[in-house]
TIVO-2410 file (N, C-alpha, C; in nm, 3 decimals):
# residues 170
REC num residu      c1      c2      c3 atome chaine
REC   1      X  12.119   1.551  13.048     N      A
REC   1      X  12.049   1.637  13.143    CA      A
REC   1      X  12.022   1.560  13.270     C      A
REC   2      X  12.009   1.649  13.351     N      A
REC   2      X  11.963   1.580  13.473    CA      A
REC   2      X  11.889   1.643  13.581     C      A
REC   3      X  11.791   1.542  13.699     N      A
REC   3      X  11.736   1.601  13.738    CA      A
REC   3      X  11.610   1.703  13.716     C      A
REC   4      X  11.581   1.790  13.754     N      A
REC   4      X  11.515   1.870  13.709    CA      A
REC   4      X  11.492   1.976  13.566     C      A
REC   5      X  11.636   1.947  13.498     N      A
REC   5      X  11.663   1.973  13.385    CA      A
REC   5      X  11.618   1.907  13.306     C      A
REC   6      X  11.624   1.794  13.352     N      A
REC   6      X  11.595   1.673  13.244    CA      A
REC   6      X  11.451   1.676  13.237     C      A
REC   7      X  11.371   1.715  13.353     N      A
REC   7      X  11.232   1.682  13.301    CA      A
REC   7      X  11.170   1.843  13.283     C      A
REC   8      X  11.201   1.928  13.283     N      A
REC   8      X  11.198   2.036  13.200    CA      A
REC   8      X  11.180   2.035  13.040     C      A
REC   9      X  11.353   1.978  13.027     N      A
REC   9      X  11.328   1.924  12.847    CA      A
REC   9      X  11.230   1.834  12.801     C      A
REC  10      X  11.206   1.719  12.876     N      A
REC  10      X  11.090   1.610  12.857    CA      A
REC  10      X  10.967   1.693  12.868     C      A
REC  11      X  10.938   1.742  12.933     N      A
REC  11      X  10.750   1.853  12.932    CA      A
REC  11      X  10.806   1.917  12.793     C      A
REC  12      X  10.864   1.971  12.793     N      A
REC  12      X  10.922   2.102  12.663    CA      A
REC  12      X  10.866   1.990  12.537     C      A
REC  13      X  10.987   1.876  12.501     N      A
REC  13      X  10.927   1.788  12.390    CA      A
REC  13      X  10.736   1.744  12.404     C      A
REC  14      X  10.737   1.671  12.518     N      A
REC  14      X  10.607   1.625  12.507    CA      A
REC  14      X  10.451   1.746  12.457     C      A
REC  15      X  10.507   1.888  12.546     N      A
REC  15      X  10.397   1.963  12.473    CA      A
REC  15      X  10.430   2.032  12.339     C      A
REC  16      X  10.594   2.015  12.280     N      A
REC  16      X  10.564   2.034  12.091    CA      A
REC  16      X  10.517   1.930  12.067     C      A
REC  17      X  10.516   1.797  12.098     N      A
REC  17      X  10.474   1.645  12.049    CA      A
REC  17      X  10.284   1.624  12.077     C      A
REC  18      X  10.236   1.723  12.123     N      A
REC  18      X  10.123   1.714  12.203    CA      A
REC  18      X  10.002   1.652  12.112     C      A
REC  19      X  10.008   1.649  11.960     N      A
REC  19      X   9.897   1.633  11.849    CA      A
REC  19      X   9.959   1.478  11.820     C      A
REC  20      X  10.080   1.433  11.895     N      A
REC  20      X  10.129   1.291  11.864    CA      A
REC  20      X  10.080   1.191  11.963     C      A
REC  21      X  10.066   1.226  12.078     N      A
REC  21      X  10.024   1.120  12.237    CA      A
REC  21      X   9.921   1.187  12.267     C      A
REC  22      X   9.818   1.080  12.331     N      A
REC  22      X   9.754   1.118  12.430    CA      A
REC  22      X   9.820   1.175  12.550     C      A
REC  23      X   9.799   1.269  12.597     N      A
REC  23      X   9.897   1.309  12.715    CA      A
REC  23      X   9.775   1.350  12.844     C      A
REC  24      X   9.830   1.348  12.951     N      A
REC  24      X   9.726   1.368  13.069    CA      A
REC  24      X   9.739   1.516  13.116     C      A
REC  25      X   9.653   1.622  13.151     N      A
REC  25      X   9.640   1.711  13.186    CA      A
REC  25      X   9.771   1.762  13.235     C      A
REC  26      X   9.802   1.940  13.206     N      A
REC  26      X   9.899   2.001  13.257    CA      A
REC  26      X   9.943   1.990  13.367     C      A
REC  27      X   9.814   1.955  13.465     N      A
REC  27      X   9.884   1.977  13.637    CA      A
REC  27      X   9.922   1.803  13.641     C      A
REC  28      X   9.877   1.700  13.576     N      A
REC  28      X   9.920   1.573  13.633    CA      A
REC  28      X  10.043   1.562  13.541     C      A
REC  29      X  10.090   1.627  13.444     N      A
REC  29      X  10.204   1.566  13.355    CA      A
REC  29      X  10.335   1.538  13.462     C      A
REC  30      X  10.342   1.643  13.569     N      A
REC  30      X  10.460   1.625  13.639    CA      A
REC  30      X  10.431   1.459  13.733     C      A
REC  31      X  10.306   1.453  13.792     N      A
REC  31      X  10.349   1.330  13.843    CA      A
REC  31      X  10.362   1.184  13.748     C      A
REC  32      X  10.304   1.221  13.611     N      A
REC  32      X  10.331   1.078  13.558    CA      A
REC  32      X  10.520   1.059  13.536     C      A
REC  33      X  10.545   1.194  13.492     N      A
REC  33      X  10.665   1.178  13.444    CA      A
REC  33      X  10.744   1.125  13.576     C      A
REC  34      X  10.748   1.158  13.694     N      A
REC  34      X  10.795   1.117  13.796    CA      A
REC  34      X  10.770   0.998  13.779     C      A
REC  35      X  10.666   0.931  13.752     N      A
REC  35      X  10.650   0.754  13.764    CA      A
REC  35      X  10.736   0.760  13.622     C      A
REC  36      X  10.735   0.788  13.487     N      A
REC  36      X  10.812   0.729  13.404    CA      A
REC  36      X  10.976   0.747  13.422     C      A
REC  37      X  11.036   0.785  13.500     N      A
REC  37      X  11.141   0.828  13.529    CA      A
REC  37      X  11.189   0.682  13.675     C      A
REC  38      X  11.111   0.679  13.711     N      A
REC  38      X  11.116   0.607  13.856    CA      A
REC  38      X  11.104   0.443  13.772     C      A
REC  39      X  11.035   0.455  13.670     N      A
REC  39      X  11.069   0.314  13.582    CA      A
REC  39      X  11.157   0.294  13.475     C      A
REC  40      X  11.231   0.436  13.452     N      A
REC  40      X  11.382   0.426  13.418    CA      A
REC  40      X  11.478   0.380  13.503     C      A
REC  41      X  11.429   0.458  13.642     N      A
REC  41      X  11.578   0.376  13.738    CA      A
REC  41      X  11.475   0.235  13.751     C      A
REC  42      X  11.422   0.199  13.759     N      A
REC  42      X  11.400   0.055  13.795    CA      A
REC  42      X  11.466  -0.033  13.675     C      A
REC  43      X  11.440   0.023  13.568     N      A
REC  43      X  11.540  -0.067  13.475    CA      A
REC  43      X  11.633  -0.082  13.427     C      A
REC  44      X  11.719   0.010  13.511     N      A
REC  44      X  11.834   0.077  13.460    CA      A
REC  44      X  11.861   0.161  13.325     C      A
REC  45      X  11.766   0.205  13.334     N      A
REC  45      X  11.800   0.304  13.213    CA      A
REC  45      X  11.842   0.442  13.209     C      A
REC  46      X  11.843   0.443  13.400     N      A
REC  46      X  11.840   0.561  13.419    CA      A
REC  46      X  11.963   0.576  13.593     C      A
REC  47      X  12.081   0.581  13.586     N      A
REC  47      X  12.108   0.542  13.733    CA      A
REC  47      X  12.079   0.642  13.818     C      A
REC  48      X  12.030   0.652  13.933     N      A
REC  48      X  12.018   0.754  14.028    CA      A
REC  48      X  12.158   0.774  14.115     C      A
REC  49      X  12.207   0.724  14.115     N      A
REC  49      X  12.322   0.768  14.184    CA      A
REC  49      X  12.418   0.835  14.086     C      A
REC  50      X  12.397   0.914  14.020     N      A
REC  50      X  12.446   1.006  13.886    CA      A
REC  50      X  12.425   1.101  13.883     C      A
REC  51      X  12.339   1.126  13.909     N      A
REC  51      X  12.243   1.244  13.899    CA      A
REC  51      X  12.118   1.286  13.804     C      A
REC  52      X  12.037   1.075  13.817     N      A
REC  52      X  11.931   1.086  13.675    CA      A
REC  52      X  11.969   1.098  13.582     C      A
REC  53      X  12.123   1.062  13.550     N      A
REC  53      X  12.171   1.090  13.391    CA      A
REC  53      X  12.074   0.939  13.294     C      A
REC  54      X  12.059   0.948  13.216     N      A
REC  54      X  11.979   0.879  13.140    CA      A
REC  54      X  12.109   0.751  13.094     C      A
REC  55      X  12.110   0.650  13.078     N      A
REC  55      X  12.180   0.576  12.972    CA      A
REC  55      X  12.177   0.546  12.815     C      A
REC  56      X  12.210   0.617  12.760     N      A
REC  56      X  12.218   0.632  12.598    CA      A
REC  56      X  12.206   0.537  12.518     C      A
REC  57      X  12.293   0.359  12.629     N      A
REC  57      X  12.308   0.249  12.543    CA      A
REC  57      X  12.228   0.156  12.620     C      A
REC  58      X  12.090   0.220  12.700     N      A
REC  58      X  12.007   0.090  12.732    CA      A
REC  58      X  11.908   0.092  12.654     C      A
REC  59      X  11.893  -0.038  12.611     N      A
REC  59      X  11.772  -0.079  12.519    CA      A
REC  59      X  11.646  -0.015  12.487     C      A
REC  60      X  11.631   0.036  12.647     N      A
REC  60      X  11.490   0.134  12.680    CA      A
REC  60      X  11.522   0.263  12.610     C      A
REC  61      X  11.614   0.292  12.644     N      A
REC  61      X  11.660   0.454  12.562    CA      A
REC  61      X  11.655   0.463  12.470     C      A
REC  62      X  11.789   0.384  12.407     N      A
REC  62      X  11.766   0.369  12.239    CA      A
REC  62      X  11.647   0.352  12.207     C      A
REC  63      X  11.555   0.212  12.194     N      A
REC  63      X  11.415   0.271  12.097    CA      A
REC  63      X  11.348   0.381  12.142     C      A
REC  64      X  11.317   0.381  12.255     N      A
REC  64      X  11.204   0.524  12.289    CA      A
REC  64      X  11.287   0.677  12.200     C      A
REC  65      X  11.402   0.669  12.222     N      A
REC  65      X  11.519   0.799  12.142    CA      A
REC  65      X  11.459   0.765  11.969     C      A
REC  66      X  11.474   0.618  11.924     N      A
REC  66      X  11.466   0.635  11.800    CA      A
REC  66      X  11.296   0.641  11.780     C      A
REC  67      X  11.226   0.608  11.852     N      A
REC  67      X  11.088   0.652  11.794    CA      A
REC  67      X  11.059   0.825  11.804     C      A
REC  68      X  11.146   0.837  11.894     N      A
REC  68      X  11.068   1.008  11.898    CA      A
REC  68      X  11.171   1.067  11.796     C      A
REC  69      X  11.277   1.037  11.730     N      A
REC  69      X  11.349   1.111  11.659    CA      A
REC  69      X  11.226   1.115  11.526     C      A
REC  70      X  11.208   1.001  11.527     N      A
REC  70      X  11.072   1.003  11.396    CA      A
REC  70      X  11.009   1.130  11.421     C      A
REC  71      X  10.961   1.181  11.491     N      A
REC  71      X  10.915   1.308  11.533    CA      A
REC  71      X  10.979   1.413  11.534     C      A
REC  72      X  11.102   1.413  11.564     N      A
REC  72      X  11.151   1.530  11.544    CA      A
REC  72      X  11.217   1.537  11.416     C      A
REC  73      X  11.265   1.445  11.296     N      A
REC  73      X  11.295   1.490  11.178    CA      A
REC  73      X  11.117   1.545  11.103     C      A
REC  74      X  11.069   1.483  11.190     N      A
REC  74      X  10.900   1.543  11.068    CA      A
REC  74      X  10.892   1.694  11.119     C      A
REC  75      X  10.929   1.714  11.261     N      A
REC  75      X  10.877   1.864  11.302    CA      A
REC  75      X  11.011   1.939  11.270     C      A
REC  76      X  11.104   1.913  11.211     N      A
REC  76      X  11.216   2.003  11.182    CA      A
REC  76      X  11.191   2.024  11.048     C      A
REC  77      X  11.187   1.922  10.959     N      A
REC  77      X  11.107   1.929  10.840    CA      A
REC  77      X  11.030   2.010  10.806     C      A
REC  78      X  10.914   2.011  10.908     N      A
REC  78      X  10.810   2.119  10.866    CA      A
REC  78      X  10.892   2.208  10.939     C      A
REC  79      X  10.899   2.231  10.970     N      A
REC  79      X  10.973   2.413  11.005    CA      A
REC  79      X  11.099   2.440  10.888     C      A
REC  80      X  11.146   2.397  10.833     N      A
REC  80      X  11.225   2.403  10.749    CA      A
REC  80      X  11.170   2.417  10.634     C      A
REC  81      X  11.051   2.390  10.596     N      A
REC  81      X  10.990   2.417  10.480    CA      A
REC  81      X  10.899   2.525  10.503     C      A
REC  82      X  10.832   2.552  10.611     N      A
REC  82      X  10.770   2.641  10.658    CA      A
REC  82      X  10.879   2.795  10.664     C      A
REC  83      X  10.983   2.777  10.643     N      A
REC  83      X  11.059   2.952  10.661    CA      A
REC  83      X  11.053   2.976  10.524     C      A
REC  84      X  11.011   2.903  10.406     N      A
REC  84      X  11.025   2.972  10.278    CA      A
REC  84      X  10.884   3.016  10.233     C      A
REC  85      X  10.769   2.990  10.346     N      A
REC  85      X  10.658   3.029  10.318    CA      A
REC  85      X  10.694   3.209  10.305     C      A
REC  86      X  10.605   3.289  10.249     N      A
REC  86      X  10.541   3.407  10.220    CA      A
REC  86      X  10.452   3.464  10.283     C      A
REC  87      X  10.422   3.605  10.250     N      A
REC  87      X  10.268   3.610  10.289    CA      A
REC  87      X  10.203   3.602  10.201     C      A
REC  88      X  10.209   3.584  10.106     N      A
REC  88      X  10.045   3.543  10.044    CA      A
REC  88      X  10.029   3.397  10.080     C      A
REC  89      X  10.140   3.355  10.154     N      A
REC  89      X  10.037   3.181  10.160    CA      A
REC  89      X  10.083   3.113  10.046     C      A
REC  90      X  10.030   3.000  10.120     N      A
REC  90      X  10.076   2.851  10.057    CA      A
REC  90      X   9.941   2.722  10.049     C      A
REC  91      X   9.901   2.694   9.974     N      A
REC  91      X   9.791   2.562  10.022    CA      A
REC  91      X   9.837   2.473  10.092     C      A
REC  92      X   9.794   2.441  10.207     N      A
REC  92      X   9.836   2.362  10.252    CA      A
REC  92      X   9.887   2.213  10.253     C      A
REC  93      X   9.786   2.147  10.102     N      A
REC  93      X   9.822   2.095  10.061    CA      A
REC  93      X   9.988   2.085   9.978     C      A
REC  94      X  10.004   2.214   9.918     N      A
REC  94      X  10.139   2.200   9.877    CA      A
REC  94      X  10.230   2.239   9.923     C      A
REC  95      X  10.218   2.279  10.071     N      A
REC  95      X  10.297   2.254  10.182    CA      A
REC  95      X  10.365   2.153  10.219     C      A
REC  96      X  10.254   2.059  10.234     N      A
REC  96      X  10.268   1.894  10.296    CA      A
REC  96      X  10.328   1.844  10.179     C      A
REC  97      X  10.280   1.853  10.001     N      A
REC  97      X  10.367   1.813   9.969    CA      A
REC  97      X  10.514   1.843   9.945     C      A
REC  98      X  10.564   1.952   9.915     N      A
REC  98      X  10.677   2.058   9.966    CA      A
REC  98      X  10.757   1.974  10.095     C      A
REC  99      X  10.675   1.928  10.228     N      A
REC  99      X  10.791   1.882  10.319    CA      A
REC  99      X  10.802   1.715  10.257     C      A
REC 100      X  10.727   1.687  10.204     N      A
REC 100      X  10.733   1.547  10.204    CA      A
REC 100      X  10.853   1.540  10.076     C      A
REC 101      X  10.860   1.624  10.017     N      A
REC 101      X  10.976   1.614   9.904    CA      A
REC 101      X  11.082   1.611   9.970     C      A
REC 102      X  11.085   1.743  10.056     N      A
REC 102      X  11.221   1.794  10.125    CA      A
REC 102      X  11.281   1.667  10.198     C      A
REC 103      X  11.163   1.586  10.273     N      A
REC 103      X  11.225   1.494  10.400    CA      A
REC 103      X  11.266   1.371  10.320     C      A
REC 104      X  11.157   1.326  10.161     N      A
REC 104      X  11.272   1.242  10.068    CA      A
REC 104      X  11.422   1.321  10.050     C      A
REC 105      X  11.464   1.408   9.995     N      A
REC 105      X  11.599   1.444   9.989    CA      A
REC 105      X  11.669   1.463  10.099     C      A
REC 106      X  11.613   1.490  10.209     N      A
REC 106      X  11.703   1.473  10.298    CA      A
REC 106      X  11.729   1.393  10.375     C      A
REC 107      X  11.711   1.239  10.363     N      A
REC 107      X  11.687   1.123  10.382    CA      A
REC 107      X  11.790   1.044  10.281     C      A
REC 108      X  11.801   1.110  10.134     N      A
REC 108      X  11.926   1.075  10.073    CA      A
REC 108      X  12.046   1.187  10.112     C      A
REC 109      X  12.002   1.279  10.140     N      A
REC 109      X  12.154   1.342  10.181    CA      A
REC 109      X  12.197   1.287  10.311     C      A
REC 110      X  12.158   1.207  10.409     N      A
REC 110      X  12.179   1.190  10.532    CA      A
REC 110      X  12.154   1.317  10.639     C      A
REC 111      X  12.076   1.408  10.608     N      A
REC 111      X  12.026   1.483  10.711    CA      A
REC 111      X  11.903   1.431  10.837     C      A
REC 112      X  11.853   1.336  10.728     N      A
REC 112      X  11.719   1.276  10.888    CA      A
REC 112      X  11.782   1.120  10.803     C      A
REC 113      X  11.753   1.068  10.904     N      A
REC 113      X  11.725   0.903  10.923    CA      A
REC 113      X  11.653   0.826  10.935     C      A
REC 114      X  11.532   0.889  10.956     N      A
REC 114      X  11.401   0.768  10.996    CA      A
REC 114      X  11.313   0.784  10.885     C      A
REC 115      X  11.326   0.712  10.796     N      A
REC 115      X  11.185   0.736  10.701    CA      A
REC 115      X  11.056   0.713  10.738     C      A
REC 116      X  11.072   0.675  10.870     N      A
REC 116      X  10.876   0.716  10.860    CA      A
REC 116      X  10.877   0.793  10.946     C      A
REC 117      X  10.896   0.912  10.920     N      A
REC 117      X  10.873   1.043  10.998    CA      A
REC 117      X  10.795   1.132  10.888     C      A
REC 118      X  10.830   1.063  10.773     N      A
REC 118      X  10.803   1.110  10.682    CA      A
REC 118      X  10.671   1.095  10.579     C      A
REC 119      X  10.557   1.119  10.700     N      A
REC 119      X  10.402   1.106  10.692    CA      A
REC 119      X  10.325   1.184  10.619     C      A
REC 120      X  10.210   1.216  10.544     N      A
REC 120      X  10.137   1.352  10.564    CA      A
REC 120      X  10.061   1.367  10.719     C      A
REC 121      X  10.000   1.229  10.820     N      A
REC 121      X   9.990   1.263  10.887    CA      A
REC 121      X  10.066   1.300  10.986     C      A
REC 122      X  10.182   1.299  11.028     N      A
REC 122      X  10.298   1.319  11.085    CA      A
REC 122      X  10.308   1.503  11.088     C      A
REC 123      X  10.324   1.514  10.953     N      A
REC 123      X  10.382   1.643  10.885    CA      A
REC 123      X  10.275   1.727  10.906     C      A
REC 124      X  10.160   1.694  10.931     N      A
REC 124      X  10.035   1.762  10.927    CA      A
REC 124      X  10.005   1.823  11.057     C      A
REC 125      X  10.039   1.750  11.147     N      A
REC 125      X  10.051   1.724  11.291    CA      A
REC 125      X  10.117   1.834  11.311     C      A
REC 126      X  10.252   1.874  11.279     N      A
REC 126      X  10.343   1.949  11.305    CA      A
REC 126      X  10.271   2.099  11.270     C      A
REC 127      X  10.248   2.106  11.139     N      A
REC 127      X  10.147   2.232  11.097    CA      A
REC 127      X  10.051   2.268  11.229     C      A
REC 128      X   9.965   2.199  11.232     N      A
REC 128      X   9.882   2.183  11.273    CA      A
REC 128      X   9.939   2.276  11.488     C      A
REC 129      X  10.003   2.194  11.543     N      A
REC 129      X  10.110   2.238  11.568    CA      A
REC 129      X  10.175   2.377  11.595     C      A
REC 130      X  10.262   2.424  11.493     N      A
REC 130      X  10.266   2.517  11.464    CA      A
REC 130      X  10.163   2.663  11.451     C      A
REC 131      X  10.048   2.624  11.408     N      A
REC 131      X   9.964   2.700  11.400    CA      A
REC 131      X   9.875   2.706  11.588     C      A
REC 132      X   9.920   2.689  11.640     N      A
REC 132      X   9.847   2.644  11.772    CA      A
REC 132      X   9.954   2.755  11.833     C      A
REC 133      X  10.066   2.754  11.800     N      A
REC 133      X  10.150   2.839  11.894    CA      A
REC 133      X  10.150   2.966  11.812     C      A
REC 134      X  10.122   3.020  11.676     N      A
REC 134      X  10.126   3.119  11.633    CA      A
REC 134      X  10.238   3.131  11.495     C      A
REC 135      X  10.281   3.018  11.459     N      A
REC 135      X  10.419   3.089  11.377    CA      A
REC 135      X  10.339   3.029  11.244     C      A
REC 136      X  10.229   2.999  11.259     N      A
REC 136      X  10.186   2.986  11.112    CA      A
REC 136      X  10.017   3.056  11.135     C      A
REC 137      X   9.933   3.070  11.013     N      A
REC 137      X   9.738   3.052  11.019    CA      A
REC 137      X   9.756   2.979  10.953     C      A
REC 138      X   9.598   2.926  10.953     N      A
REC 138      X   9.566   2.800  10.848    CA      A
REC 138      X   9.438   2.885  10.821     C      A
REC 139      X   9.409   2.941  10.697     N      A
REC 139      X   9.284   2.967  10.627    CA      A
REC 139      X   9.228   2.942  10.529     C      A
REC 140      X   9.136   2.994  10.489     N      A
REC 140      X   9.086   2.954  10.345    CA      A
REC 140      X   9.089   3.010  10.211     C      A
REC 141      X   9.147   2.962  10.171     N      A
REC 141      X   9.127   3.053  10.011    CA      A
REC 141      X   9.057   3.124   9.970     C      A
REC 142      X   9.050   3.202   9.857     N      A
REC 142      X   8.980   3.333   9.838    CA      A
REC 142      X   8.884   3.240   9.788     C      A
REC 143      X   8.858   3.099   9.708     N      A
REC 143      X   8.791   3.058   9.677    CA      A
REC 143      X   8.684   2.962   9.794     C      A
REC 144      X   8.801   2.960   9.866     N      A
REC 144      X   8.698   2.905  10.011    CA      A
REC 144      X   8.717   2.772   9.998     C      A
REC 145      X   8.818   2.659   9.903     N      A
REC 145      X   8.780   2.548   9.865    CA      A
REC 145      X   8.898   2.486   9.985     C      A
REC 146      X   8.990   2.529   9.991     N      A
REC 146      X   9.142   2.435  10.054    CA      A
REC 146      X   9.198   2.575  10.121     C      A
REC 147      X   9.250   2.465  10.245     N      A
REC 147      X   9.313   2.601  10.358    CA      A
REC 147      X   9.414   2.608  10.302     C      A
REC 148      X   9.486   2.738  10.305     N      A
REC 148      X   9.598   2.824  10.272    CA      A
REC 148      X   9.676   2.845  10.410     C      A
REC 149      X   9.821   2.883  10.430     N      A
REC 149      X   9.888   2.887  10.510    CA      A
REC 149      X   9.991   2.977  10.519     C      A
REC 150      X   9.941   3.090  10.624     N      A
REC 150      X  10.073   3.184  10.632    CA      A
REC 150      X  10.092   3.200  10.720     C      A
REC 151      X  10.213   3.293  10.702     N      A
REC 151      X  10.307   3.348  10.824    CA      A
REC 151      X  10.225   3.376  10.955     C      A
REC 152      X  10.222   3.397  11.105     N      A
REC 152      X  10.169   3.381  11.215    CA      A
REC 152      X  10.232   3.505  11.297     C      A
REC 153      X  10.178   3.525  11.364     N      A
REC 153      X  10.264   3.639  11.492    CA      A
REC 153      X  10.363   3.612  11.525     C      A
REC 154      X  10.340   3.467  11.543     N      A
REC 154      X  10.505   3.423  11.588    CA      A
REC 154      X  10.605   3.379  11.525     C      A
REC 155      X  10.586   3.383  11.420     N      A
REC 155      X  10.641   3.331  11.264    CA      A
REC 155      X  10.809   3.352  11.275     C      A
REC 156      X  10.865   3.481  11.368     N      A
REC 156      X  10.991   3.542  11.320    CA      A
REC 156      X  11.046   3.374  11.470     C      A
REC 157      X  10.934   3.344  11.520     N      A
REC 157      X  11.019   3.230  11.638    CA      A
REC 157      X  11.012   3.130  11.587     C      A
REC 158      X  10.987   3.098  11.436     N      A
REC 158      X  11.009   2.943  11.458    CA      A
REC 158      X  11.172   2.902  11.347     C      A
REC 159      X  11.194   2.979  11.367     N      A
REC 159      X  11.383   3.023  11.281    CA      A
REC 159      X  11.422   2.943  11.429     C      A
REC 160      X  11.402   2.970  11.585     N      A
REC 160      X  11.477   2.953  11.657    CA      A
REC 160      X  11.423   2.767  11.724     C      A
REC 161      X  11.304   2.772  11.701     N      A
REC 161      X  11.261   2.603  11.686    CA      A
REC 161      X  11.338   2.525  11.592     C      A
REC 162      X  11.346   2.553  11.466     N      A
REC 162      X  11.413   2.477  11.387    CA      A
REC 162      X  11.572   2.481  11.411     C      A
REC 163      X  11.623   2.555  11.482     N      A
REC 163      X  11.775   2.519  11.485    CA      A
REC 163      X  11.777   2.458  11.631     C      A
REC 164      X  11.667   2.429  11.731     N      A
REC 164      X  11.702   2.324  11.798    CA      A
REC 164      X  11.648   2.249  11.782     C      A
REC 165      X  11.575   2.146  11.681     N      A
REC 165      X  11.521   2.051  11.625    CA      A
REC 165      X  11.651   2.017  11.561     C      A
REC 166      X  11.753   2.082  11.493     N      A
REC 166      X  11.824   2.058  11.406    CA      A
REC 166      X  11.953   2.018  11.513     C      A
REC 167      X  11.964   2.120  11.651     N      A
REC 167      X  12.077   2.039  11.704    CA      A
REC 167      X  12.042   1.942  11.798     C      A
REC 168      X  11.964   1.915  11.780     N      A
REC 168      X  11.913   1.774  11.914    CA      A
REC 168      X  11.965   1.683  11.846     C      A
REC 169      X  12.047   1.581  11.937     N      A
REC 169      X  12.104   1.485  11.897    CA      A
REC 169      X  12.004   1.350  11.835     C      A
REC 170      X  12.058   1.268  11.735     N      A
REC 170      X  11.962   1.165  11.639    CA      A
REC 170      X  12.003   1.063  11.710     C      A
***
C-alpha cells in the first residue's frame, strides 16, 4: 500500500488492535502516524521516492509485521471460533477455552505461526473487542455467576472480518 492507502489500513488495524496499545486520541492518531511513517523513511524502511511503499525485508518491518501478526492470528482465531457460537450463548469462559484449543491445532496444521498469540489475555482482548463493535454481547447467566456470549447486531459482519484476518499476509 501506499501513501494514503497505506495509512488508512494502519488506523483500520490499530483501532481493531485498540484493547492491545495504548493509542492517542482519534483526532491526534493521524499526526503520530505521520511521525511513525517519517521514521520509516528515516530508516529506510520505508523509501519515499516509491510511493511510501514499505520494505518487507527491513529489519524494522519484519519484527514490527511479526509482532502484530501475533495479533492477528489471536483476532482471526477468535472470530473463527466465534461463527459457531448460537443464540443461546456460550460462557465465555468456554469460549476462550474453545479458541485456545482451536489456535493449538492450528498451529500444528500450519494455519497461524506465532504461538504466543495464543493467550487468554490476547483472546480475551479480541472478545472483548468484538463485543465493542456489536458482532458479539457479553452477559450473564441465568444464574448470574459467569458472562455468557452471544450473537450481536452485527454478528452476520464478522464472517467478513475473519476472511480478511485470514487473507492478510503472515
Amino acid at each position: 500500500l501506499q501513501g494514503a492507502a497505506l495509512k488508512d489500513e494502519v488506523s483500520w488495524w490499530l483501532d481493531l488492535y485498540r484493547w492491545e496499545f495504548p493509542l492517542p486520541e482519534r483526532e491526534a492518531m493521524a499526526a503520530e502516524l505521520g511521525r511513525l511513517l517519517e521514521y520509516f523513511r528515516a530508516e529506510g524502511a520505508m523509501g519515499a521516492g516509491d510511493g511510501d511503499t514499505l520494505n518487507p525485508e527491513h529489519p524494522l518491518v519484519r519484527s514490527t509485521a511479526g509482532l502484530l501478526d501475533n495479533f492477528r492470528e489471536a483476532y482471526w482465531t477468535a472470530a473463527r471460533t466465534l461463527a459457531q457460537l448460537s443464540n443461546a450463548g456460550m460462557p465465555q469462559k468456554a469460549v476462550l477455552e474453545l479458541a485456545r484449543k482451536r489456535y493449538s491445532t492450528s498451529l500444528l496444521l500450519g494455519e497461524v505461526h506465532r504461538p504466543e498469540g495464543n493467550t487468554t489475555v490476547t483472546l480475551g482482548n479480541a472478545l472483548n473487542r468484538y463485543a465493542e463493535v456489536g458482532f458479539i454481547t457479553i452477559g450473564a447467566s441465568r444464574k448470574g455467576r459467569e458472562a455468557v456470549l452471544r450473537p450481536g447486531p452485527a454478528f452476520a459482519e464478522l464472517q467478513r472480518l475473519e476472511t480478511r484476518l485470514a487473507a492478510s499476509p503472515s
